[in-house]
VMD Tcl script that draws the C-alpha trace (Angstrom):
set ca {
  {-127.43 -101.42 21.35}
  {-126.95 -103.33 18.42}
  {-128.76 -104.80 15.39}
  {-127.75 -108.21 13.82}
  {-128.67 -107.87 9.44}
  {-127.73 -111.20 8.29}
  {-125.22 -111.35 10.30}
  {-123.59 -108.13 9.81}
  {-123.19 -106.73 13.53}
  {-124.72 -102.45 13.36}
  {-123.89 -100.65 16.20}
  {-122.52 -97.37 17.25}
  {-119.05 -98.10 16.60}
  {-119.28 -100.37 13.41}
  {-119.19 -98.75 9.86}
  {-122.52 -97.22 8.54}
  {-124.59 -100.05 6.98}
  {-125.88 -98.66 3.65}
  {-129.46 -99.92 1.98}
  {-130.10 -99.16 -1.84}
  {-134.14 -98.65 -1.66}
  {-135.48 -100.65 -4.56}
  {-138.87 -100.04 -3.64}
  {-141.18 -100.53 -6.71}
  {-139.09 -98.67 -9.12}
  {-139.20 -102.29 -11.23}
  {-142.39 -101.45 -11.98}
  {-143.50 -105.38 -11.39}
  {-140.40 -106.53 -13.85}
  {-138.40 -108.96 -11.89}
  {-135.58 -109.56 -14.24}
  {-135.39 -104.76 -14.00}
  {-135.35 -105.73 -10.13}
  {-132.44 -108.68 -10.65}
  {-130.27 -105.70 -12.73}
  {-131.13 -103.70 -9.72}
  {-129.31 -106.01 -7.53}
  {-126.49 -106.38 -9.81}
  {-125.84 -102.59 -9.75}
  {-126.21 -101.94 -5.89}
  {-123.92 -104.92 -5.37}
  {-121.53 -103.11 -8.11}
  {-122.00 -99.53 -6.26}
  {-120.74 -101.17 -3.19}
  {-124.43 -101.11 -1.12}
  {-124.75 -103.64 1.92}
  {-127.79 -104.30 1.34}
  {-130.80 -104.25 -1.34}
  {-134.33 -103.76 -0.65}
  {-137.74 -104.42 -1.82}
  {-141.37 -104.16 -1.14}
  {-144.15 -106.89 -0.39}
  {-147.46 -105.90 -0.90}
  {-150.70 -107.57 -0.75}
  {-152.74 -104.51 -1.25}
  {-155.97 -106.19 0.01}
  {-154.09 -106.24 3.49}
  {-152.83 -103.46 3.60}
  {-155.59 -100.91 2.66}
  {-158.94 -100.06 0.91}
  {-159.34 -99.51 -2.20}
  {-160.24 -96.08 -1.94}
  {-158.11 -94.40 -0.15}
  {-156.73 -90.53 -0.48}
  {-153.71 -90.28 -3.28}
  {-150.36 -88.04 -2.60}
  {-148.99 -86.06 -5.11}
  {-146.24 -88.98 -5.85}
  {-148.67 -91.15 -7.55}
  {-150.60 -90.73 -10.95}
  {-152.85 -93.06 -10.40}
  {-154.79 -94.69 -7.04}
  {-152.19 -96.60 -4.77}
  {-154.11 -99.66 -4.85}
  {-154.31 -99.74 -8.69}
  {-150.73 -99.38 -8.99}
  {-149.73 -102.30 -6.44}
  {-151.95 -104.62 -8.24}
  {-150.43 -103.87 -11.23}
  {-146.62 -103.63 -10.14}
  {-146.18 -105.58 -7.13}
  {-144.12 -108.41 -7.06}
  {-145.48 -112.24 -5.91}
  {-144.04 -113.96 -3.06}
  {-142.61 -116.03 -5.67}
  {-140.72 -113.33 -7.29}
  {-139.82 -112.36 -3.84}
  {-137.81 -115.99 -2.95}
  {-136.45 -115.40 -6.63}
  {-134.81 -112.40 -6.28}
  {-133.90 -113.26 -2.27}
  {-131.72 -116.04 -3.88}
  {-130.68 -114.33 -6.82}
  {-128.93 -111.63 -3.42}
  {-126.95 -114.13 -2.14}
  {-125.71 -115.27 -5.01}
  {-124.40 -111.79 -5.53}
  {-123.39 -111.44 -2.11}
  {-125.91 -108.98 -1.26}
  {-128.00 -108.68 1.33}
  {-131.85 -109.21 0.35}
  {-133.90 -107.08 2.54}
  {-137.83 -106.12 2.37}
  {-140.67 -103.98 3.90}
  {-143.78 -106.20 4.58}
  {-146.80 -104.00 4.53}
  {-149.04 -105.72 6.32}
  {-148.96 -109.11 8.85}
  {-149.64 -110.94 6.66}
  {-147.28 -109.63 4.08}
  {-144.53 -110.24 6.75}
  {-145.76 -113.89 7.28}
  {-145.21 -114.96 4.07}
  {-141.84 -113.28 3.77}
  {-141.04 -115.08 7.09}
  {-141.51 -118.55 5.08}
  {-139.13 -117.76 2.44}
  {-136.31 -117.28 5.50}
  {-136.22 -113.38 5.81}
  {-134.56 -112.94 8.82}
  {-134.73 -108.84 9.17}
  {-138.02 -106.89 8.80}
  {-137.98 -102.81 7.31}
  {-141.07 -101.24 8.71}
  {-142.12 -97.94 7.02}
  {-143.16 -94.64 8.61}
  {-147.01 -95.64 7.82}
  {-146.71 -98.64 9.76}
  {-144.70 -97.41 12.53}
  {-147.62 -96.61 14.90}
  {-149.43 -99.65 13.93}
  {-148.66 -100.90 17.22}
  {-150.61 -104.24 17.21}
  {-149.24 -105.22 13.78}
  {-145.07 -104.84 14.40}
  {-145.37 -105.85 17.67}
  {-146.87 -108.86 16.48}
  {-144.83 -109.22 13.70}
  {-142.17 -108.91 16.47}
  {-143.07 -111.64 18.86}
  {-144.48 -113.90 16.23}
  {-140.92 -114.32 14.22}
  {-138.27 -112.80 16.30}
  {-136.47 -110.97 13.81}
  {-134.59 -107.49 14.15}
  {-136.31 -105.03 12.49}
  {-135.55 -101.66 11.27}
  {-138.35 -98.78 11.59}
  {-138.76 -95.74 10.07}
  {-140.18 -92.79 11.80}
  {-141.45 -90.10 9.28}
  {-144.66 -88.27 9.57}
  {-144.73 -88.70 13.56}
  {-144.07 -86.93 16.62}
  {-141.77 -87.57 19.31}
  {-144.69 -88.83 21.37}
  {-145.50 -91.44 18.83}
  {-141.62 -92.40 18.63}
  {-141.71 -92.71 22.13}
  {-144.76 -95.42 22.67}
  {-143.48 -97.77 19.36}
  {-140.34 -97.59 21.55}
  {-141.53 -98.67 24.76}
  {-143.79 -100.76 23.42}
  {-140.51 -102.83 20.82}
  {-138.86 -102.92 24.26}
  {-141.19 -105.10 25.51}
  {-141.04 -107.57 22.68}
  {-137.57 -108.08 23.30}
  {-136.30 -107.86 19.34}
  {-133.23 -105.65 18.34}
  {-134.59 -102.87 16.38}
  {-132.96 -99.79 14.78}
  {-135.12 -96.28 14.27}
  {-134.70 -94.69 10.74}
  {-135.21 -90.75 11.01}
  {-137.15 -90.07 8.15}
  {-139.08 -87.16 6.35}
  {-142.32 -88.76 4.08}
  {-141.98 -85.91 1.35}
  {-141.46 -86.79 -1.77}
  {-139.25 -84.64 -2.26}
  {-138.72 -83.21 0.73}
  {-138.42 -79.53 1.53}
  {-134.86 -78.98 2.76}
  {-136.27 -77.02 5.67}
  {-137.92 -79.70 7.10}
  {-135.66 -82.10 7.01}
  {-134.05 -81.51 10.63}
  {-130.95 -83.96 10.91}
  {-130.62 -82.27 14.40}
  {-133.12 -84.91 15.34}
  {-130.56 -87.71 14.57}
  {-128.77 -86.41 18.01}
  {-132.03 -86.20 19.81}
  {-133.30 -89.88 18.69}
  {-129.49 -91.43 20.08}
  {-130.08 -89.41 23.34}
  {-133.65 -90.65 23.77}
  {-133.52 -93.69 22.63}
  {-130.57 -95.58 23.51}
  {-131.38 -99.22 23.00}
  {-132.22 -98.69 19.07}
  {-130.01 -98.38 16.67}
  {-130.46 -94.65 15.09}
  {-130.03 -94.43 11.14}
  {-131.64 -92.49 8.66}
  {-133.99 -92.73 5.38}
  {-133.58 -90.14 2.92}
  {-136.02 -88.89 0.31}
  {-133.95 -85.67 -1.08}
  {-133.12 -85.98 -4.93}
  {-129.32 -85.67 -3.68}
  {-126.55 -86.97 -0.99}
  {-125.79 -83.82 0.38}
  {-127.93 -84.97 3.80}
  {-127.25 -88.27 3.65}
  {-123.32 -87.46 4.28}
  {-124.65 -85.10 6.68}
  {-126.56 -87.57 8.62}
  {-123.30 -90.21 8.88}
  {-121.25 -87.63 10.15}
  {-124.06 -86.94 12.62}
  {-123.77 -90.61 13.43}
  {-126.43 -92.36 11.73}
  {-125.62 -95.74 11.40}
  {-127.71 -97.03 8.65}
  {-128.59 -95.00 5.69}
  {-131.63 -96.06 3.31}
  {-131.70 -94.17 -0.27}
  {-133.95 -94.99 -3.24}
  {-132.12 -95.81 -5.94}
  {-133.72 -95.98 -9.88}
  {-131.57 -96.85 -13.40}
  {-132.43 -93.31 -14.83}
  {-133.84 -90.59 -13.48}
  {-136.18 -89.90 -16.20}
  {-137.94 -93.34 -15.82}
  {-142.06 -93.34 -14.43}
  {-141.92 -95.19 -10.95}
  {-143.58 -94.70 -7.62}
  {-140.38 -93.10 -6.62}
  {-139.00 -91.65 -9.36}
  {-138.60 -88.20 -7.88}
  {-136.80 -89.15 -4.21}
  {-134.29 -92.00 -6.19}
  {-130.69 -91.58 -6.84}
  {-129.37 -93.07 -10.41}
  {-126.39 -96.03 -9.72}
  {-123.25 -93.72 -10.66}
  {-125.13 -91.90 -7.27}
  {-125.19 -94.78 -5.28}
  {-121.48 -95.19 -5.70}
  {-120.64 -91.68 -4.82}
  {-123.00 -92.35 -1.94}
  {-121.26 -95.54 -0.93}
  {-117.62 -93.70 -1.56}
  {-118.23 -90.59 0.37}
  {-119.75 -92.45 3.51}
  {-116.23 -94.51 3.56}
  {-114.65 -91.58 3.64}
  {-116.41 -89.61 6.11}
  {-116.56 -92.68 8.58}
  {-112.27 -92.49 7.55}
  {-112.16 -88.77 8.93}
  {-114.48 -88.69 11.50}
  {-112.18 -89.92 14.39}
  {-111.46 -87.30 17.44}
  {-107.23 -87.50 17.74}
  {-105.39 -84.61 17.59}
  {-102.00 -85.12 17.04}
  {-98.98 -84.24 14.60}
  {-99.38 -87.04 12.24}
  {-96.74 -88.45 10.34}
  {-97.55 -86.62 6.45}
  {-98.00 -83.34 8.81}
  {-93.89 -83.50 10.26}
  {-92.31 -82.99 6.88}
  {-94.47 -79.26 6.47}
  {-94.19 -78.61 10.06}
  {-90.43 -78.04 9.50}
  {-91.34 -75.47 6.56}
  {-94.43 -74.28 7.73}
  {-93.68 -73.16 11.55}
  {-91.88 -70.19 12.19}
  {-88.40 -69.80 14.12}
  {-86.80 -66.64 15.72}
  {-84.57 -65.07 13.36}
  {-82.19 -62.13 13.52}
  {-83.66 -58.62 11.71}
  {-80.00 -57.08 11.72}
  {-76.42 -58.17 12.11}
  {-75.59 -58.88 15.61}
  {-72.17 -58.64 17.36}
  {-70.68 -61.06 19.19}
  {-71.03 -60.24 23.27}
  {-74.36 -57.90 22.25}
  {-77.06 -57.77 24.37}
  {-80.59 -59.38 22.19}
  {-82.83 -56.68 22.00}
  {-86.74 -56.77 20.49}
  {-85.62 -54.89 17.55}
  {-82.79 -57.50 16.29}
  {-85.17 -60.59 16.31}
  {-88.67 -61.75 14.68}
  {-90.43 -64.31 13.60}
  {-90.19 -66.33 10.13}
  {-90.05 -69.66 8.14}
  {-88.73 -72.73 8.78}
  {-89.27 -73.95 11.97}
  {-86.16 -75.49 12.39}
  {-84.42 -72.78 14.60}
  {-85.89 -71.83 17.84}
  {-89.74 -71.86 18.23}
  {-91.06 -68.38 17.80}
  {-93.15 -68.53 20.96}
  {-89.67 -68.68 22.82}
  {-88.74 -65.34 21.34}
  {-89.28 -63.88 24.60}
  {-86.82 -66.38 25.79}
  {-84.11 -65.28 23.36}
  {-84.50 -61.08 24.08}
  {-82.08 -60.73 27.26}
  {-79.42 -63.13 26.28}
  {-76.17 -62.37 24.90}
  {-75.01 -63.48 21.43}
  {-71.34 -65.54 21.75}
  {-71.07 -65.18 18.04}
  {-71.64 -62.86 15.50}
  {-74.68 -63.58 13.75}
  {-75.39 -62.27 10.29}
  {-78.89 -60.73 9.15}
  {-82.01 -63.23 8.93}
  {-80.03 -65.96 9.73}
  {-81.98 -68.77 12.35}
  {-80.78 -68.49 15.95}
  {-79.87 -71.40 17.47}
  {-79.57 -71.48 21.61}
  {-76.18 -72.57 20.76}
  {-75.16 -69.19 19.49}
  {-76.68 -67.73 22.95}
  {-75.25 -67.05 26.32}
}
mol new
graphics top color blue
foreach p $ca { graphics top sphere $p radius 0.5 }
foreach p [lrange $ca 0 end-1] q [lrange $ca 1 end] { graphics top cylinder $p $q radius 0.2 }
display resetview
């Protein structure tokens, strides 16, 4: 399995493919949302993403608030979210920074305008991911790869968006996903990461994070999450939508640095490697005499251990050395060599 994102290749044995979550943390201020691009692209992110909304699409107006909004959802949208002209702005204003542009269409019709402006990957969030008849439509209408996230469902719900993306024939990745904002720690369960590449092997398995921290999102690469989607915001102290689940830009970069690394030390050779020879030689231990021995004596237990370097005689041969005579005389805690042994 595999996912093409403008034309960067994601699959199980490429490097982790890392989103900074923009969301609406501009608050509706394109030129905030342009500095937001500037600084993921400086942190080292893939990939920067937005939000379309057209919030008479994509709900009612009156419709039950969570605890991560201070005023009704629809309210805020009409007030903050961007145009489809913003959109194209900012799309170009990626590429110029060699960034990719990605965003999360929130309704058909939401993805069919960002379709026109030539967005050629769709981000699906957990609310929409059992909104079967819209992403599969969005699916078979424009073809695009598209990257889902999973939070708030089952297994069983998992499993039917799967079968039923199969049938549409588009790449897609699943993003394991908590909707808390924050999350509890507790139910987070990156165990699931394993579960969703056993069960699901023709997605790509990544993982969106909503914890205040990176702690889980290092966790989740080393798991083998492939794609890893954090919110990021310019200061932590700032009002936004997402204020409380976004990591500040000097985060992002430790983000980005740390998954480099991990993906660097997560390979499965065991060897002697070439910086480990030079301490081998001090480190390992050698059989060594305890007491002076005579030349024609007989090596007993008592006149041989065990210590540092490891130049002499490995010290799991010492068993080798007791029984053998000495054809030299060999001083106290001196290295015997086979040389000096008959």
């Amino acid at each position: 399995m595999s996912i093409n994102i403008e034309g960067i290749i994601v699959n199980q044995s490429s490097p982790c493919f890392i989103i900074a979550e923009g969301c609406d943390n501009h608050m509706g201020n394109v030129h905030a949302a342009k500095e937001m691009v500037i600084e993921a692209r400086r942190a080292g992110a893939d990939a920067i993403k937005f939000q379309h909304h057209l919030p008479d699409e994509e709900m009612l107006k009156d419709i039950p608030m969570s605890d991560n909004f201070k005023e009704p959802l629809y309210d805020f949208l009409k007030k903050h979210a961007l145009t489809l002209k913003q959109h194209g702005e900012l799309k170009d204003f990626c590429k110029k920074n060699k960034i990719i542009y990605l965003c999360t269409p929130f309704s058909y019709q939401a993805a069919k305008e960002l379709y026109s402006i030539g967005v050629n990957v769709f981000k699906i969030g957990s609310g929409e991911m059992t909104d079967i008849p819209s992403i599969t439509r969005i699916a078979r209408e424009f073809k695009k790869p598209m990257i889902i996230s999973t939070g708030m469902s089952t297994f069983k719900e998992i499993d039917t968006t799967y079968k039923a993306m199969l049938k549409t024939g588009v790449d897609f990745a699943f993003m394991n996903c908590i909707s808390e904002y924050p999350p509890s720690y507790n139910d987070i369960n990156l165990g699931v990461i394993s579960i969703m590449k056993q069960k699901y092997p023709k997605a790509v398995i990544g993982h969106s994070d909503h914890t205040p921290d990176l702690y889980t999102c290092f966790a989740a690469v080393a798991l083998g999450a492939k794609i890893i989607e954090k919110h990021i915001i310019f200061d932590k102290k700032q009002p936004g939508p997402d204020q409380s689940v976004s990591i500040n830009m000097e985060e992002l970069a430790c983000l980005v640095d740390g998954i480099k690394k991990i993906e660097k030390a997560s390979g499965s050779k065991k060897s002697v490697h070439y910086k480990e020879k030079q301490i081998r030689e001090w480190a390992f231990r050698s059989v060594v005499s305890t007491k002076e021995i005579k030349k024609g004596a007989v090596i007993t237990g008592n006149m041989v251990w065990t210590k540092r370097p490891g130049t002499g005689i490995p010290s799991v041969k010492i068993n080798e050395v007791i029984g053998k005579k000495a054809k030299r005389n060999i001083s106290i805690n001196s290295l015997i060599r086979w040389e000096d042994l008959t």
